[in-house]
N, C-alpha and C positions, 0 to 999 in steps of 0.2 A: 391522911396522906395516901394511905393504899386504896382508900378508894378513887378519892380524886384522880389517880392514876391509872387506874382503870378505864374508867370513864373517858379520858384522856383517851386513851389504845382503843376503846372500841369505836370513838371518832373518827380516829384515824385510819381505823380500818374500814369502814362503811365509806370514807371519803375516798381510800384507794378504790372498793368494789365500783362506787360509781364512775369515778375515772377509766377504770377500765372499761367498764359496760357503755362510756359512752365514746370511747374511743371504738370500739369494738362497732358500735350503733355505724360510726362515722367510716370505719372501714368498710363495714358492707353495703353502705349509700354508695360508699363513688366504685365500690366492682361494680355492684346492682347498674350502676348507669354507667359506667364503661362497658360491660357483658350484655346488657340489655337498652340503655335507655341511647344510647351514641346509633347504635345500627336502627333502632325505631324511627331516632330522628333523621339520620341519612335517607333512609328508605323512604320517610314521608314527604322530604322537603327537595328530593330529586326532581331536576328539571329535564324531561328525554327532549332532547331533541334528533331532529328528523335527518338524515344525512340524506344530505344533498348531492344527488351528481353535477359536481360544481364544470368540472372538464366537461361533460357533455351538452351543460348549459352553454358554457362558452364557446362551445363549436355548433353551436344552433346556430346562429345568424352566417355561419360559413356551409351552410346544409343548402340544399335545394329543393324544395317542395315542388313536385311534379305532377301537373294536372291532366289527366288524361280526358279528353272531352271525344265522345263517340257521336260518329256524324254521317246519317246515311241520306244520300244524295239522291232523290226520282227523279229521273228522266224523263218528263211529257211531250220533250218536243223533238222531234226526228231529224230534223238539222243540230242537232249538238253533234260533236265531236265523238268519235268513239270509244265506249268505257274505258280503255287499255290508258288511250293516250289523255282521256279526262283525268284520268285515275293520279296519270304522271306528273301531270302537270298541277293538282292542285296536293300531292306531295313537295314536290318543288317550291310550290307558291306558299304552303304553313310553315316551311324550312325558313325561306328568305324574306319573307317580313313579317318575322316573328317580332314581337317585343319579350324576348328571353332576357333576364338578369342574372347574376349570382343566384340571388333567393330562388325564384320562382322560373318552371319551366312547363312552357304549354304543349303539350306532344295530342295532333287529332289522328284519329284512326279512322278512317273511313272505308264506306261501303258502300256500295253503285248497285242502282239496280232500273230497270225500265218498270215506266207505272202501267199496274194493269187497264185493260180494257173498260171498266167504270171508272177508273181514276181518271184515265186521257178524257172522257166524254164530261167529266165534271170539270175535269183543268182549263178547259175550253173556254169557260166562263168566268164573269169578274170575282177576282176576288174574294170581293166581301160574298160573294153568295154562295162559294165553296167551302172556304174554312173550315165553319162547321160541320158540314155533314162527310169532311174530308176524316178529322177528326173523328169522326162517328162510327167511319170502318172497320177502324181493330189494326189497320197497318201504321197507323199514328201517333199511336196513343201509348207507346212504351215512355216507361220512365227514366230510364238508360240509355235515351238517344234525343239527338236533337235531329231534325230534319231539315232536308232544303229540295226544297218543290221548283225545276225548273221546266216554267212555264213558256208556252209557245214567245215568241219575239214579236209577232204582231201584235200582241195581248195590247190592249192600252192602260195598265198599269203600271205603276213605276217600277226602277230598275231594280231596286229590292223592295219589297213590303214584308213587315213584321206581322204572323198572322195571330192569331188569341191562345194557339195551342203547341207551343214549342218548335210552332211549323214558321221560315224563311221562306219567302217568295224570291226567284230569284229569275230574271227576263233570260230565255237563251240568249245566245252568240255563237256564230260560227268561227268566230274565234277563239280555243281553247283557253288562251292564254287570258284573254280579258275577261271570260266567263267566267272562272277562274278566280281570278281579282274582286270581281262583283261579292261572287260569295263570300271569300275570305274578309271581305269589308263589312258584310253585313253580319256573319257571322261572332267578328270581332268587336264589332261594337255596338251591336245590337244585346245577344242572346250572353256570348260567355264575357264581353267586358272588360278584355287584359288588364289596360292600363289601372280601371279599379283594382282588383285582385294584386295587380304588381304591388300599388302603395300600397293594401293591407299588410304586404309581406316587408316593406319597409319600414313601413309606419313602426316597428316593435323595435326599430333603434333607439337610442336615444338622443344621435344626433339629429331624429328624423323628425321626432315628437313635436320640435317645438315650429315645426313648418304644415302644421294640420290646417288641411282648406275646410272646407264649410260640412263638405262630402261626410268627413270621416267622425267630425265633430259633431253631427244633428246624432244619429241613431243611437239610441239606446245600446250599452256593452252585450256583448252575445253573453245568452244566458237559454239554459235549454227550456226554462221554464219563465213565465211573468206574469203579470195580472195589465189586464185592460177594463180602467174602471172609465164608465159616463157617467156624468154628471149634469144634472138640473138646476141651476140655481136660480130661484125667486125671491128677488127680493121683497116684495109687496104680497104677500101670497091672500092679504084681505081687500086687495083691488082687482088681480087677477086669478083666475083658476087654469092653471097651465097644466094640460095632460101632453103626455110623449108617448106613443107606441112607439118606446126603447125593444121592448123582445122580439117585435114582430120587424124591427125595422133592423136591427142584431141576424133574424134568420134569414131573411132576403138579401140584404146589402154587406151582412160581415161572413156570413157562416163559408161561403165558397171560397172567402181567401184565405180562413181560418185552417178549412180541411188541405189546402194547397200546402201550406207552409207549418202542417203539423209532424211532417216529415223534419224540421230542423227544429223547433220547440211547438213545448204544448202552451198553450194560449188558456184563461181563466178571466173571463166575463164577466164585470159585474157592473152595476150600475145604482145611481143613489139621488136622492132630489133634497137638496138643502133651502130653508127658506128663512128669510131675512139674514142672512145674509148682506150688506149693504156695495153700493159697489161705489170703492174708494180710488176713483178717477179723478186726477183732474183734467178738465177740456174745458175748451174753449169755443164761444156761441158762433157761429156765423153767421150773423141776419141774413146774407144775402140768400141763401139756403134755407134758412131756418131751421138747422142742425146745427147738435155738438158735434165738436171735433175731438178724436183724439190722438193724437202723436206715437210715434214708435219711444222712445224714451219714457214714454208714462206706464205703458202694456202691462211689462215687469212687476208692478207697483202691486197687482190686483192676486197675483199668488198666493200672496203668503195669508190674505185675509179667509180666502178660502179653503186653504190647508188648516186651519186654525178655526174655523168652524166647527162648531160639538154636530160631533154623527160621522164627518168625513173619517172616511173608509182608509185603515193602514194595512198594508202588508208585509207579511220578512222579504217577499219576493219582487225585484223590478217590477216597477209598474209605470205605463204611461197612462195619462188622464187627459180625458176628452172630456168641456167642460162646455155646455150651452148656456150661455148668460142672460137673462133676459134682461131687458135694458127697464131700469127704472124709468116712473113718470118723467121726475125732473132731469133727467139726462136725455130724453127721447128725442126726437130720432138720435143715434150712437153712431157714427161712422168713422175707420179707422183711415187715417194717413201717413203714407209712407214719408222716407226722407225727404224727397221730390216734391211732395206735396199733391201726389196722384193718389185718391182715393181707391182702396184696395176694394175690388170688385167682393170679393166671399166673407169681407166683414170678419174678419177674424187673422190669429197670431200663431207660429211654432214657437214652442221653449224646447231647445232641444235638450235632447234625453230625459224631458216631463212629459210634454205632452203638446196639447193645442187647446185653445180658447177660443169661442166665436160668439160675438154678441147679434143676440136675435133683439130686432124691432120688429113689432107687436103691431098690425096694422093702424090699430088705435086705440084708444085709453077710452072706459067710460066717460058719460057725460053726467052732469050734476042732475040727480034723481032717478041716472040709469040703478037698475038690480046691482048689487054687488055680491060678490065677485064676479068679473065678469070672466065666461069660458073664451079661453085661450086654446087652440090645438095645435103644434109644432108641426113645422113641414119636415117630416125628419128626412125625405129625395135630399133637399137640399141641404140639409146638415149633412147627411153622411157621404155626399159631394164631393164636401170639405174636409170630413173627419176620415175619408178612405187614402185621401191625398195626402194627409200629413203622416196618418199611420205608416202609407207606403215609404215616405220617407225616414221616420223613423223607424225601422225595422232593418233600412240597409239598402233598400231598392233606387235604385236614381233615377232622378230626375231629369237628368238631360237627355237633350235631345238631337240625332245623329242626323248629319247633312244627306246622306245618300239612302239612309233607310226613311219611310214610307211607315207609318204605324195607324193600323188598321183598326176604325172606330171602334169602340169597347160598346155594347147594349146596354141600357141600362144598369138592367139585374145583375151586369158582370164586373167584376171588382179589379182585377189586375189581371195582366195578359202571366200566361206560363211562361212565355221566354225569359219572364223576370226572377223567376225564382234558382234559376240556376246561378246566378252570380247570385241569389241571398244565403242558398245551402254552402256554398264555397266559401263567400265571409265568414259565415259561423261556424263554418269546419276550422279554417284556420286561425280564427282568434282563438276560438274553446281551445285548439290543439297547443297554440304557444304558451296559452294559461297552463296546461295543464305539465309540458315539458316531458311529455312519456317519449321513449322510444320511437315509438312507431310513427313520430312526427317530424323526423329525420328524412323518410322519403316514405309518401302516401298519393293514394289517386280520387283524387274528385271526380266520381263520374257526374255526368249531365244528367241530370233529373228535373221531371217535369212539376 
């Protein structure tokens, strides 16, 4: 019995120590994680977010964005009115037919000055045959101003012409008031472009949004940086051998518009040739021609097959693509048709905020027992034609074209006139700035740069 009962006790004591020990265990788990493990997980699983200046976002759209465009006036011809009273009157004249809104406000500053003794001997002559070596002077060529060249009244060119270098041609008049007018016409819708500029600054409503014309909807979002890739594509590359001097045709026909508009983003080049490729058109034959057709509702179709192509080039950063297609056998000759059913003279398409496509026909396909592959060499004059055109429109620059201005033939070699870039630096000023919501975007000045 006395043992039995021992036994019993020291049971029951070993059973209490471990109750206690694991009571004990189980009280310093949950301090341990109230003391330590609650603030670990707090601290880990915190989300910061970013405080917003919700008030100053809201009174954005009640701000006015103020563009100051500097604009110095040469006098060539000695029947103009005098500085004093020109001066008066085209303050008067950017006062009262302004296009000012709520949003946006255009204020010009202007400066008069008579042109020297080689400028009057050059202004004398057309034109086109001054521009450039006007230009060429040093009195021209600031970036901080736009110009306006007024030229003798006998001149026989028109009453304004856009010149290649931020320079306005503008006919005298012995009447202050309409001379006056002339500029303020050309200058507005030529060079700085109100009406553009105003919709940018409306466009960011959202009653506004859903009234986008064609203008606002082609160009790629302002971004200070992108890639411009070309593209090659062959489908047949063991019937033809297709070369493209891409680099040499990039330094001559892209690099001047490149360095123009590196002032508002930096531009990344690159180019790639895909082969086989197939091109998944449908068209339809025309005997009487003896071409396919293809329709504007098909165009769309042929993106996505060569986005989807092994080797095409991706980027983190916007990119527009410029793509030369060469036209298979069995589709050849390729020509595109609009709604109308007028054949589009440049053979090619805009997708806006991608890019452009243009199918090249090959002047002719080998014959049965010719050498294969046969060399092929792109005309890239006439590709980059088309692919300067589209870019200009995708990047922001317009396209239309103004009743009273006169736009003065571009040279080959020359890619885009500088009067265009001053509405493309002010677009990208003020999208990036409403992106961005800082301060200082409350009231800023766009100068005129070239």
């Amino acid at each position: 019995m006395s043992s039995s009962s021992t036994v019993s006790g020291d049971l029951l004591k070993n059973i209490e120590r471990k109750g206690l020990t694991h009571v004990c265990a189980s009280v310093s788990f949950i301090v341990i994680f109230i003391l330590v493990g609650l603030p670990v997980w707090w601290k880990t699983t915190t989300v910061y977010r970013v405080t917003l200046p919700y008030d100053e976002i809201e009174a954005l759209s009640s701000k006015t964005a103020t563009h100051l465009i500097n604009v110095e006036v040469v006098l060539a011809d000695k029947k103009v009115p005098t500085e004093k009273e020109l001066l008066r009157h085209l303050e008067e004249t950017s006062r009262q037919d302004g296009r000012d809104t709520a949003q946006v406000n255009f204020v010009y500053a202007w400066a008069l000055r008579k042109a020297h003794e080689n400028e009057t001997a050059l202004i004398t002559k057309r034109i086109s045959d001054v521009d450039e070596v006007l230009h060429k002077t040093g009195h021209f060529s600031s970036r901080n101003w736009l110009y306006v060249v007024v030229h003798p009244e006998e001149s026989s060119d028109a009453v304004a012409t856009a010149g290649l270098h931020q320079i306005v041609y503008v006919k005298a008049n012995n009447d202050a008031a309409v001379l006056c007018k002339n500029m303020m016409d050309a200058i507005r819708q030529f060079a700085v472009r109100e009406n553009t500029l105003k919709r940018l600054h409306i466009s960011q409503k959202v009653s506004e949004r859903a009234k986008l014309d064609k203008e606002r909807m082609r160009p790629l979002s302002a971004a200070t940086e992108f890639d411009v890739t070309f593209t090659l594509v062959v489908p047949e590359p063991q019937t033809l051998d297709v070369t493209w001097r891409i680099q040499d045709a990039v330094e001559v026909y892209m690099k001047p518009f490149l360095d123009k508009i590196s002032m508002v983003a930096k531009v990344h080049v690159k180019s790639q040739v895909l082969f086989f490729t197939p091109l998944k058109l449908t068209r339809r034959l025309d005997p009487k021609k003896g071409a396919y057709i293809a329709t504007a509702d098909q165009l769309s179709l042929i993106i996505n097959p060569i986005e989807g192509s092994r080797g095409f080039q991706a980027s983190i950063r916007p990119v527009l693509n410029f793509v030369v297609f060469v036209v298979p056998q069995n589709h050849h000759p390729l020509y595109i048709y609009d709604e109308q059913g007028e054949q589009l003279e440049t053979n090619s398409f805009l997708v806006p905020k991608w890019g452009g496509v243009l199918f090249y026909n090959v002047a002719k396909f080998p014959e049965p027992g010719d050498t294969l592959p046969q060399p092929v060499e792109i005309d890239m004059h006439s590709v980059f034609e088309v692919f300067l055109a589209q870019f200009s429109l995708l990047v922001g620059l317009s396209d239309k074209n103004y009743e009273r201005a006169v736009i003065q033939p571009v040279p080959s070699h020359f890619v885009s006139r500088h009067c265009s870039f001053p509405s493309l630096s002010a677009r990208h000023n003020i999208v990036l700035i409403y992106h961005k919501f800082r301060e200082e975007a409350f009231w800023y000045r766009v100068v005129i740069a070239g």
